[in-house]
C-alpha positions as CSV (number, residue, x, y, z in Angstrom):
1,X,19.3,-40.2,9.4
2,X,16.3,-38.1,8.2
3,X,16.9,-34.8,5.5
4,X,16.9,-31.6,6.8
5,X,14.8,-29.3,4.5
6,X,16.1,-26.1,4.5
7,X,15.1,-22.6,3.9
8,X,18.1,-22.1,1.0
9,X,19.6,-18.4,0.1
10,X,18.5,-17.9,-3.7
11,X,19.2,-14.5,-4.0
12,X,22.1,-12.7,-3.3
13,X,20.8,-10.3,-0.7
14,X,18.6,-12.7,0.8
15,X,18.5,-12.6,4.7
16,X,14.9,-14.0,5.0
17,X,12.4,-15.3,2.9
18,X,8.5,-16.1,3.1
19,X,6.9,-19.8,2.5
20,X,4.3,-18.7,0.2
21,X,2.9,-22.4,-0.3
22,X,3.7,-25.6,0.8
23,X,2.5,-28.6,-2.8
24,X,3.2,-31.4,0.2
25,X,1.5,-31.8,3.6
26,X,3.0,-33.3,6.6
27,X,2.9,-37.1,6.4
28,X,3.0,-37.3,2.5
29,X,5.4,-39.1,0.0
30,X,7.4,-37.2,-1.7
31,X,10.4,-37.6,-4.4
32,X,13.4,-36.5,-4.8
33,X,13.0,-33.5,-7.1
34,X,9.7,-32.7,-6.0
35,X,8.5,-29.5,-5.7
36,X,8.3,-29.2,-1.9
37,X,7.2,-25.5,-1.3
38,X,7.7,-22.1,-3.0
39,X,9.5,-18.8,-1.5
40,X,8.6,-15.5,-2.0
41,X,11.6,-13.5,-1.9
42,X,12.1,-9.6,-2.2
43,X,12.0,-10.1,-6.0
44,X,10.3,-13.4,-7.2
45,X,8.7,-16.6,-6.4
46,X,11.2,-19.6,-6.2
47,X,9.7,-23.6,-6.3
48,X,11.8,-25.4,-4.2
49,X,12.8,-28.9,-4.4
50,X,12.6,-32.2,-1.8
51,X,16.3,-32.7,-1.4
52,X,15.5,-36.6,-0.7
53,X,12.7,-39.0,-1.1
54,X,10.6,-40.1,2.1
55,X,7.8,-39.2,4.3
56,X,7.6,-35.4,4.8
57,X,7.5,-34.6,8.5
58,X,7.5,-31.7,11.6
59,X,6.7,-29.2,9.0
60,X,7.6,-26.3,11.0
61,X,7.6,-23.8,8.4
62,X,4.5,-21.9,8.0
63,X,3.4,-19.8,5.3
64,X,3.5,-16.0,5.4
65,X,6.1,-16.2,8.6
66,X,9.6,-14.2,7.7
67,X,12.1,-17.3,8.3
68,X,15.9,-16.9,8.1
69,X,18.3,-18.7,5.3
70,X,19.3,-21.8,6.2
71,X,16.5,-22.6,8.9
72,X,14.9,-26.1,8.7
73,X,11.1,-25.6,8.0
74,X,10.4,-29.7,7.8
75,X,12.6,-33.4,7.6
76,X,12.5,-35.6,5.2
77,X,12.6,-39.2,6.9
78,X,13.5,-42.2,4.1
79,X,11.0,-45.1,3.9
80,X,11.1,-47.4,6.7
81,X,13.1,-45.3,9.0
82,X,11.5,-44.7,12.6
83,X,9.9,-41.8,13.0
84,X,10.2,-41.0,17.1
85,X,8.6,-38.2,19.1
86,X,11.5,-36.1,18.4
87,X,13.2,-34.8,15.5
88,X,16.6,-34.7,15.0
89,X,18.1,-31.7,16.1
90,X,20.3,-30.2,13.2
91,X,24.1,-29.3,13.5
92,X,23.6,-25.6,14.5
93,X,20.5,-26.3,16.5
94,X,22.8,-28.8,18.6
95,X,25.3,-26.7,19.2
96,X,23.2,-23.7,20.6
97,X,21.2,-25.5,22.7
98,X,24.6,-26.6,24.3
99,X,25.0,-23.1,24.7
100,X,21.8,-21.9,26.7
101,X,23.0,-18.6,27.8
102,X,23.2,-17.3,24.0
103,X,19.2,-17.5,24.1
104,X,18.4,-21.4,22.4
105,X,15.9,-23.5,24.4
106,X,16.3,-27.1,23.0
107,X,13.6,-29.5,23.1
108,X,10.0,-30.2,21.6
109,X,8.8,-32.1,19.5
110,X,10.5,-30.6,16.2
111,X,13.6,-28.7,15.5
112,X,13.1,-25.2,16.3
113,X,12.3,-22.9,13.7
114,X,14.5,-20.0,14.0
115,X,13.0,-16.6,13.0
116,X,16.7,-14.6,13.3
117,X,20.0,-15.4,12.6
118,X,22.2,-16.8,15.6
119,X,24.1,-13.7,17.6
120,X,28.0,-12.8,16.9
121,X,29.6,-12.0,20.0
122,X,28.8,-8.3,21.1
123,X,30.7,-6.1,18.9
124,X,30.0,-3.1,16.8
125,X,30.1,-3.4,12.8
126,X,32.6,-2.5,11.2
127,X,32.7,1.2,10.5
128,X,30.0,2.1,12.5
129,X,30.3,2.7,16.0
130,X,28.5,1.3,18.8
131,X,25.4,3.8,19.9
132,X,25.3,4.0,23.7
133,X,24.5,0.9,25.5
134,X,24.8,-1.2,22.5
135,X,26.9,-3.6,22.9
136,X,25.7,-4.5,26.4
137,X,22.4,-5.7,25.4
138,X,21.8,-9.3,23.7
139,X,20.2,-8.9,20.3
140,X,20.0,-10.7,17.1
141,X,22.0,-9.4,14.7
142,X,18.9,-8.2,12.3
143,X,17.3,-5.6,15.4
144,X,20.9,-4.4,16.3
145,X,21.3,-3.7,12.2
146,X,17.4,-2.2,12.8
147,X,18.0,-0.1,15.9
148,X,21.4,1.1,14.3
149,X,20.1,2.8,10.8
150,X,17.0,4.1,13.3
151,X,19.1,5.3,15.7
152,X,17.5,3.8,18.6
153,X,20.1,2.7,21.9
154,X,19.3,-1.3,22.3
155,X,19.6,-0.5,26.1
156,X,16.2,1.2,26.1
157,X,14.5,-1.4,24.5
158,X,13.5,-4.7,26.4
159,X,13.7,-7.7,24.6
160,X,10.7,-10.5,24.6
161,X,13.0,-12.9,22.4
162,X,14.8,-16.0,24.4
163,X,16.9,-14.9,28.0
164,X,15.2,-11.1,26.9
165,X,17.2,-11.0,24.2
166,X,16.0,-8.1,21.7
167,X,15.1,-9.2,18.3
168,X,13.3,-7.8,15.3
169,X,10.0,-7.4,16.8
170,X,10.6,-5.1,19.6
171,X,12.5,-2.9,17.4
172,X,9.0,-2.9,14.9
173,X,7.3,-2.3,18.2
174,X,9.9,0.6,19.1
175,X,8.8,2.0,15.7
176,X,5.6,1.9,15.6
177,X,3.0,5.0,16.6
178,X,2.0,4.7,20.1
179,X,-1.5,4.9,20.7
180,X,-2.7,8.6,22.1
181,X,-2.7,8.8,25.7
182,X,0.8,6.3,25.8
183,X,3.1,8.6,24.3
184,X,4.1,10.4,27.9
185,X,4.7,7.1,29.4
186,X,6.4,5.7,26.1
187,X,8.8,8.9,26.8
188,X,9.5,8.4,30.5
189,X,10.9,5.4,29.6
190,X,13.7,6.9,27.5
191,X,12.1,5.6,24.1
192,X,9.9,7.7,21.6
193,X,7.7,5.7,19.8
194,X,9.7,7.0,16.3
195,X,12.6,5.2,17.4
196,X,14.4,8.2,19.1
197,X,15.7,7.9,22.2
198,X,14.9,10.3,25.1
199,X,16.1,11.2,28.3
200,X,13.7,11.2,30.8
201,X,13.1,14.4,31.8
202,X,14.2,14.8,35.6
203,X,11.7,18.4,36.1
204,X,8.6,19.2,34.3
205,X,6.9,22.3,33.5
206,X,5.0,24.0,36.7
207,X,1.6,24.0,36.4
208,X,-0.1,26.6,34.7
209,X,3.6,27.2,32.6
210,X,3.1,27.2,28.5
211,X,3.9,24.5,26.9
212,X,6.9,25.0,24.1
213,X,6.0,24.0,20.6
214,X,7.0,20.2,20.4
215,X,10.8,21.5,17.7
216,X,13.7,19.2,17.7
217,X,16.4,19.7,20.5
218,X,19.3,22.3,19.3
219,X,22.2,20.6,16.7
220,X,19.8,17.6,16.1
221,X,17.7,16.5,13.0
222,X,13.9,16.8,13.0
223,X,12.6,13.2,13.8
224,X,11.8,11.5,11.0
225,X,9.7,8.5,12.3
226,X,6.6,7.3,11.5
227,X,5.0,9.0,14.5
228,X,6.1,12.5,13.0
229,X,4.5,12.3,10.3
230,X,1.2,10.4,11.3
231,X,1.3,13.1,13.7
232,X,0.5,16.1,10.7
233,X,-2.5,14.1,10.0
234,X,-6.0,13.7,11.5
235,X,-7.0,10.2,12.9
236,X,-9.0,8.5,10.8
237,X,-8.1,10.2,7.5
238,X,-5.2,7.4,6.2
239,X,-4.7,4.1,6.4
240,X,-1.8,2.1,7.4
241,X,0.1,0.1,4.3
242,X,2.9,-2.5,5.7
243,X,5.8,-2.5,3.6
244,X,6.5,-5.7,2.1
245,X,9.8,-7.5,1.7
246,X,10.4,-6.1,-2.1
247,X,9.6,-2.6,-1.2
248,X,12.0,-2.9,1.6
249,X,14.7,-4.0,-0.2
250,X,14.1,-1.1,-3.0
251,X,13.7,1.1,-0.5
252,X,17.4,-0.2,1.1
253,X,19.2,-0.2,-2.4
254,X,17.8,3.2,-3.5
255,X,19.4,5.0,-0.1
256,X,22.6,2.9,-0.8
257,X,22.7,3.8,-4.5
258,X,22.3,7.3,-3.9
259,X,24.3,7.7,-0.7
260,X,27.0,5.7,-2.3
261,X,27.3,6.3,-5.5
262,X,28.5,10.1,-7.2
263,X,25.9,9.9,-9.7
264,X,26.7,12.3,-12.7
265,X,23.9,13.7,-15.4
266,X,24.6,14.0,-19.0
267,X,21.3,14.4,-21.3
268,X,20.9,14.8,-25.2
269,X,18.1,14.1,-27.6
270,X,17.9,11.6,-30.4
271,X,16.5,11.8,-33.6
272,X,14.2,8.9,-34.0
273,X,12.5,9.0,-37.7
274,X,15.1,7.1,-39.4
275,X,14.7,4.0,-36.9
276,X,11.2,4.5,-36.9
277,X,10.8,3.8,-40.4
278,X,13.7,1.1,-40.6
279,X,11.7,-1.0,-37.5
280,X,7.8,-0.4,-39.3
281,X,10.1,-2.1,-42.4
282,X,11.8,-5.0,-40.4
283,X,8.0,-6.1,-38.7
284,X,6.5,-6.2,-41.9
285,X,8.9,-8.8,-43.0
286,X,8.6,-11.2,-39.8
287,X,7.8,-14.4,-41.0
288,X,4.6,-16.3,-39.7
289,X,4.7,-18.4,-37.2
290,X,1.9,-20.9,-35.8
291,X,1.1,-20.4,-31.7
292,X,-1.3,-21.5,-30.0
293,X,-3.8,-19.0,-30.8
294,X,-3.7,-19.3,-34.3
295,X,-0.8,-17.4,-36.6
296,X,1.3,-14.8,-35.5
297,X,4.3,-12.9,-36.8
298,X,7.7,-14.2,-35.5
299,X,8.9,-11.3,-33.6
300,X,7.0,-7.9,-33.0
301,X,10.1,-4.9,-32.4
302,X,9.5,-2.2,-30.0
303,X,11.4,0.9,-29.9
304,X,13.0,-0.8,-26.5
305,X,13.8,-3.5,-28.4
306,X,16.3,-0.9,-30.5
307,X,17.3,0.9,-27.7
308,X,18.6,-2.0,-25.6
309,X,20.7,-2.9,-28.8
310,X,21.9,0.3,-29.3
311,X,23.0,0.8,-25.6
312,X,25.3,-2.9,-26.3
313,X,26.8,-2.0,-29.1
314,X,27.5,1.8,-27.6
315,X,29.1,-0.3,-24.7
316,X,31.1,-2.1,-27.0
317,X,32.3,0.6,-29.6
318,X,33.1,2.3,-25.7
319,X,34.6,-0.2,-23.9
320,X,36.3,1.5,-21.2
321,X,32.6,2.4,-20.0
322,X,31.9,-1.0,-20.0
323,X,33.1,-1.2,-16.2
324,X,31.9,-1.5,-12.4
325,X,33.7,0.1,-9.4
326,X,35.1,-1.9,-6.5
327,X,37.3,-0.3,-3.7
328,X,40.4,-2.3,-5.2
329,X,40.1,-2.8,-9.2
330,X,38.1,-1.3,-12.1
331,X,35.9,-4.6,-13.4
332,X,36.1,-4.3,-17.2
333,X,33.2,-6.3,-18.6
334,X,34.4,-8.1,-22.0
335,X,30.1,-8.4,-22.8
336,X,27.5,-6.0,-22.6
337,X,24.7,-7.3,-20.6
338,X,21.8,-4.8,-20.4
339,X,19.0,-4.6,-17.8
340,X,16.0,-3.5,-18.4
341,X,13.6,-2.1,-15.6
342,X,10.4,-3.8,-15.5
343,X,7.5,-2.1,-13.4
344,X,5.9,-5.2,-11.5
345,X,3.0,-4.9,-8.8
346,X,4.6,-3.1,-5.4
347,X,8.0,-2.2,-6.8
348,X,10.0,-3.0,-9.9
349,X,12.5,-5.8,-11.1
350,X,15.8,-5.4,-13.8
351,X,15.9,-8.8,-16.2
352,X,19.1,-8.8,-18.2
353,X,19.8,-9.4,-21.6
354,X,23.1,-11.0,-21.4
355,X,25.5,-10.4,-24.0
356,X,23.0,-7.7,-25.9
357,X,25.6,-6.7,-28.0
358,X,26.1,-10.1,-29.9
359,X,22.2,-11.2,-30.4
360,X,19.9,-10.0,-33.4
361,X,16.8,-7.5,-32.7
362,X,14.4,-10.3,-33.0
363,X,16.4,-12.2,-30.7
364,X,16.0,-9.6,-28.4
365,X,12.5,-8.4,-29.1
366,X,11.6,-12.1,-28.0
367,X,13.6,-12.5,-24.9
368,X,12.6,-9.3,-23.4
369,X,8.7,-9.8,-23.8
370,X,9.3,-13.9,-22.8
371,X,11.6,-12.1,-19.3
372,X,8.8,-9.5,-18.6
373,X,5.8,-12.0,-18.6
374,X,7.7,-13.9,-15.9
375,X,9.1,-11.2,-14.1
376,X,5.6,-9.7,-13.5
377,X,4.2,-12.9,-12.3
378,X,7.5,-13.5,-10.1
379,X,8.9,-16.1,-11.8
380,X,12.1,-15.5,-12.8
381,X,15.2,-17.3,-11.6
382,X,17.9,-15.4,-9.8
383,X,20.5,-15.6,-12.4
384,X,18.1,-13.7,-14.7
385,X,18.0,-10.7,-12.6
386,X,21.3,-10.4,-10.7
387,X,24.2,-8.8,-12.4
388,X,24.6,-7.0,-15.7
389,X,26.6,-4.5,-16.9
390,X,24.4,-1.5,-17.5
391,X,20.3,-0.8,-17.2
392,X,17.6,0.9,-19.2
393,X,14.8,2.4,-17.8
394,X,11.7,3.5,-20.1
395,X,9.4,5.9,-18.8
396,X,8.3,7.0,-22.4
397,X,5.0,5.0,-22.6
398,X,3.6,7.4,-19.9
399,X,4.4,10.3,-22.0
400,X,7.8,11.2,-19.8
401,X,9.7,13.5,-22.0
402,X,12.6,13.0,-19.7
403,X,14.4,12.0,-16.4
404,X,16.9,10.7,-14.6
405,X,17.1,7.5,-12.9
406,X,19.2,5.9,-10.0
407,X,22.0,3.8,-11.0
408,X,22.3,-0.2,-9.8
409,X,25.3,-1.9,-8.3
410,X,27.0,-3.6,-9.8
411,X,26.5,-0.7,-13.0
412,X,28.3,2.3,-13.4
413,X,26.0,3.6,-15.9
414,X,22.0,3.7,-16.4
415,X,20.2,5.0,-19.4
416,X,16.8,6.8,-18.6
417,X,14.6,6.9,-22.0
418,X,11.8,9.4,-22.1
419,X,9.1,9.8,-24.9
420,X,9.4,10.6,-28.7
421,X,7.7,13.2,-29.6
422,X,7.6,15.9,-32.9
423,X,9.1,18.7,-32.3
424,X,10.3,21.4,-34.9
425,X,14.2,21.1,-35.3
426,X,16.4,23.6,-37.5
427,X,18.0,21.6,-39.9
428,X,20.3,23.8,-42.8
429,X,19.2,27.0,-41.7
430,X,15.4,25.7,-42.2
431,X,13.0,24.8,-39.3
432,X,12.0,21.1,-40.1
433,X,9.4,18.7,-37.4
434,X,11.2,15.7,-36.3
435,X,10.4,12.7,-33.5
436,X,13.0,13.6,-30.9
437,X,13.3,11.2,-27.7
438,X,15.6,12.8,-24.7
439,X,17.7,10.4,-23.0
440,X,20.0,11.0,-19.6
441,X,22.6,9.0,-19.5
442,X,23.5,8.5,-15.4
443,X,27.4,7.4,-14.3
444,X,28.9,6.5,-11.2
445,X,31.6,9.1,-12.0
446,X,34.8,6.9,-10.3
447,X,34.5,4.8,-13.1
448,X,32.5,6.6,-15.9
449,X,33.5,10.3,-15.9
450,X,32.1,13.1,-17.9
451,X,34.3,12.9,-20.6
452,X,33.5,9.0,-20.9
453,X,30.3,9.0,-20.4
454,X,29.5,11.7,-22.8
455,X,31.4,9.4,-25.8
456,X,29.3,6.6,-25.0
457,X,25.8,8.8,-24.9
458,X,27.6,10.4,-28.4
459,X,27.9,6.3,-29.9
460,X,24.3,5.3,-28.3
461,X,23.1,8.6,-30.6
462,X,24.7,7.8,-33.5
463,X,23.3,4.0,-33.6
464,X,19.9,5.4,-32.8
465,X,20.3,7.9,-35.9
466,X,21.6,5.8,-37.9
467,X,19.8,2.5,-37.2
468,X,20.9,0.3,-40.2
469,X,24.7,0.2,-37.6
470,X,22.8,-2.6,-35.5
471,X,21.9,-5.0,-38.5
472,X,25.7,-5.6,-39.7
């Protein structure tokens, strides 16, 4: 039997990915362990593997298309074994093209590469009850998740997918701006092109009657679809961006995090002299080292670098806010693994330091720059991202003095860092300048409250303060 290549789930939220590039081409031998093709998922670039060794063939997977996890996108057949006009049709392929009314078409001359994820029976999820019509209409579970969060009754919609079922393009197409001159017929038939649905109106204004200023109806929202706001803008004067996968997902997680999540502020500033002056003495000792380029000191510390170490050892010396919330137990984390927001081209990515608390500066210095390089060309691995126990995020290179930024799940805590900068202090009764950094300290208050999280901002202080803490 020929090897199904799969499209394989390599991050935890992964619902789809995109072939970025295919390293074989159909007909060619390939190895076991070969690198086949690479994803582009919402947060890196992934090589995968040839699960076999064979001829690669009915590469069905084309680059740039959205393809769901766990669809085949070619087969690997072993060498010698017949190659016939059709491909073997995998497990779940078989089984719902024995079920023809669920919307499957067997056939052709390669397994079918399924864009959406195969339909549940009807039901509404869990906790969120079925809009009107709903649960009538066939759609793939991704456009009845789409229509739901944009409030748009499936009913209205006609589906161009297989038996007219409704799937993630008609709800794009739902969302989109009509062109002028097709919003009144858009209307009449009960959907706006924002995504809102509309009855159709059964009596119009006579002739000659004003028209009323286009206002939301009475106890509901004002529309907040693209339409409405392309709408306060003359034609011609933007340009249309599509959002790609990583925005999407940032753009998900953000709502989630701050919907979800009693966030809970506590800022204070940090004296940072005393570190400054210990890290300008710890670089000037760094060994040499010979690289590539010629010689180069053996670690190179950044105020960051401290920072990460101090937030580990805060954790630990505070180990109650060491924790992440679940509806059923308090997670006490036994290391402190930090994340560290990275800005990246079109969104941002969180590389963890795992176990922070237990490594050297230099140790840590080295890591972060070696995690950064590969997270800005997409290349790190999922286990390098996913997790962790708290995050830091440094706006101070932009000259920030201070913020507050939007905690991640799994954390229950997120440090925002802002800029150091003199500023006069009054120290014994005498005004004195000192480099001051601000620093907010955000908690999921169920399982950091004020009281905790202002002892672990008190410890992170007293490290920064008093730097020479981190090297014993």
């Amino acid at each position: 039997m020929p090897t199904e290549v799969i499209l394989p789930k390599v991050d935890m939220d992964m619902a789809t990915g995109q072939i970025s590039r295919w390293f074989a081409e159909e007909g060619a031998h390939v190895k076991k362990g070969d690198v086949l093709f690479e994803i582009e998922t919402d947060k890196a670039a992934m090589e995968i593997d040839a699960p076999a060794s064979g001829v690669l063939r009915d590469v069905t997977g084309k680059e740039g298309v959205d393809i769901a996890v766990g669809a085949a996108v070619a087969w690997i057949y072993a060498d010698g074994e017949a190659y016939g006009d059709k491909a073997p049709i995998s497990p779940l392929e078989g089984e719902m093209s024995a079920k023809p009314t669920e919307g499957v078409v067997s056939g052709g001359t390669a397994p079918a590469l399924s864009l959406v994820e195969p339909t549940p029976p009807d039901r509404p999820t869990a906790g969120h009850p079925p809009l009107e019509g709903e649960g009538k209409t066939r759609a793939t579970p991704l456009a009845r998740r789409l229509a739901r969060e944009a409030g748009i009754a499936l009913s209205n919609i006609a589906g161009t997918g297989p038996y007219g079922r409704v799937v993630k393009a008609d709800i794009d197409a739902a969302l989109s701006p009509p062109l002028e001159g097709e919003v009144s017929a858009k209307r009449t038939e009960g959907v706006a092109s924002e995504g809102t649905s509309f009855a159709p109106s059964p009596v119009g204004p006579s002739p000659g009657e004003p028209t009323p200023p286009d206002r939301p109806a009475a106890g509901h929202p004002p529309l907040k679809g693209e339409g409405d706001v392309l709408r306060l803008f003359e034609p011609g004067s933007y340009e249309l961006v599509p959002h790609d996968n990583m925005r999407k997902t940032i753009a998900r997680r953000l709502v989630e995090a701050k919907t979800t999540i009693p966030h809970f502020y506590l800022t204070l500033d940090c004296e940072l002299d005393a570190l400054l002056a210990l890290r300008t003495q710890i670089n000037a000792a760094a060994p040499v080292k010979k690289t590539e380029k010629g010689e180069a000191p053996a670690y190179k510390l950044s105020v960051n670098d401290m920072v990460i170490k101090a937030m580990a050892l805060a954790l630990k010396a505070v180990p109650d806010a060491n924790a992440s919330w679940t509806e059923s137990a308090m997670v006490k984390h036994k290391h402190a693994d930090v994340g560290v927001a990275v800005s990246i081209p079109g969104g941002l990515i969180t590389p963890i330091i795992r176990r922070a608390d237990e490594k050297t500066l230099s140790t840590i210095s080295n890591e972060m720059k070696d995690l950064a390089s590969r997270a800005r060309s997409r290349k790190l691995k999922p286990e390098e991202y996913q997790g962790g126990t708290t995050a830091v995020s440094n706006l101070g290179m932009f000259g920030i003095k201070d913020f507050a930024a939007v905690i991640n799940p799994p954390h229950a805590t997120i440090l925002a860092v802002g800029a150091g900068e003199e500023r006069a202090v009054v120290k014994n009764g005498e005004i004195k300048i000192a480099t001051v950094m601000s620093v907010t300290l955000s908690t999921d208050h169920r399982a950091v409250d004020g009281a905790l999280g202002a002892e672990l901002l008190v410890a992170f202080k007293r490290l920064i303060e008093n730097p020479m803490g981190m090297l014993v």
